[in-house]
C-alpha positions in Angstrom: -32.2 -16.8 -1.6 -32.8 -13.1 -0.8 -35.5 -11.9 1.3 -37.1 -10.3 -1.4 -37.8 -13.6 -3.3 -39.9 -15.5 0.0 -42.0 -11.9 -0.3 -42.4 -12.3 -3.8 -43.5 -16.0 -3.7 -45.9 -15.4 -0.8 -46.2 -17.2 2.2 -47.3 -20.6 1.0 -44.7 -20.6 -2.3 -41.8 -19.6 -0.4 -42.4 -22.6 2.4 -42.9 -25.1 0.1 -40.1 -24.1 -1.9 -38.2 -24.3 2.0 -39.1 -27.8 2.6 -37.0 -28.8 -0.7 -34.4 -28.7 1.5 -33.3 -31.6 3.4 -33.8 -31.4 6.8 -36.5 -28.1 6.6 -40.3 -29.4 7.7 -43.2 -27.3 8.0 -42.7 -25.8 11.4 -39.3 -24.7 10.1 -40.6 -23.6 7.0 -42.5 -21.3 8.0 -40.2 -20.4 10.2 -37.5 -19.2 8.5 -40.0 -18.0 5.7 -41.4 -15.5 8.3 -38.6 -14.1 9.9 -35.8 -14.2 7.4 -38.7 -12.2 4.6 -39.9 -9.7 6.7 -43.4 -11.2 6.6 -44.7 -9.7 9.8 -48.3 -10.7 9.7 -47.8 -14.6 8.9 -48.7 -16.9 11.6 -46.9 -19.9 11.8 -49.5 -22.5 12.3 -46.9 -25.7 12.9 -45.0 -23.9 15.5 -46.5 -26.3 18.3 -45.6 -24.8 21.3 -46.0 -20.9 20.9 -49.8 -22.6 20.0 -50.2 -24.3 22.8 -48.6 -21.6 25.3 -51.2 -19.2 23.5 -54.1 -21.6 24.0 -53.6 -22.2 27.6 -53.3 -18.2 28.0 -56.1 -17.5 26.6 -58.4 -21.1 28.3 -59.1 -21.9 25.0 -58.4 -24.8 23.1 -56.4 -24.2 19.7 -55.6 -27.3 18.3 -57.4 -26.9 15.3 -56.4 -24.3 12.9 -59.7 -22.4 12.6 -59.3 -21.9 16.1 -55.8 -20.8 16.2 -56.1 -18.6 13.3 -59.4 -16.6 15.2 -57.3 -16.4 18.6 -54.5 -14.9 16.3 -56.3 -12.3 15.3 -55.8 -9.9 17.8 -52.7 -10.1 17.0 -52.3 -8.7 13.6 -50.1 -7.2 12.2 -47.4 -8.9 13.5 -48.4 -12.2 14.1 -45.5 -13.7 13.6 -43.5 -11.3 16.0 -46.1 -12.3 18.5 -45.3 -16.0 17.9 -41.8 -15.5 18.4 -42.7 -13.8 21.7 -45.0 -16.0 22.9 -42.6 -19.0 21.9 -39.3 -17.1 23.6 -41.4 -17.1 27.2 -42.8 -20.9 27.3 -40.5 -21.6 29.3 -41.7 -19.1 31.5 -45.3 -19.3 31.1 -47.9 -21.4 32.6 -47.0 -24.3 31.0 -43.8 -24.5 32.8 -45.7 -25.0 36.1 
């Protein structure tokens, strides 16, 4: 699969067509349909701990999507390289306390 075909699919299409794979779930679906596209702006909404890391950031709670998506945001248009970001320092952040 190129990186063009995931941007041609769309978000959605190209995840679903992901989790074909054995082994590939929706957290690492949209995962690898985000970074290995090019699709800068999509927000990987099963990536559970860049969510909660953001949440507890920001003293909000995000565990529903509507949420998530509205604290996310602010971070356009690169909300995925935000994710990856905010996922890279957990380990570091306040949750680590």
């Amino acid at each position: 699969m190129s990186a063009a075909h995931p941007q041609q699919l769309g978000q959605a299409a190209a995840e679903d067509e992901l989790r074909t794979l054995p082994g590939i779930g929706p957290c690492y679906s949209q995962l690898i349909s985000m970074r290995g596209s090019g699709l800068d702006d999509a927000l990987p909404l099963a990536e559970a701990k860049a969510r909660e890391v953001a949440g507890e950031l920001d003293g909000i709670d995000v565990s529903g999507d509507h949420d998530y998506l509205a604290l996310a945001e602010r971070w356009r248009p690169v909300r995925a390289w935000a994710t990856v970001l905010i996922r890279a320092t957990a380990e570091r952040s306040v949750t680590a306390s």
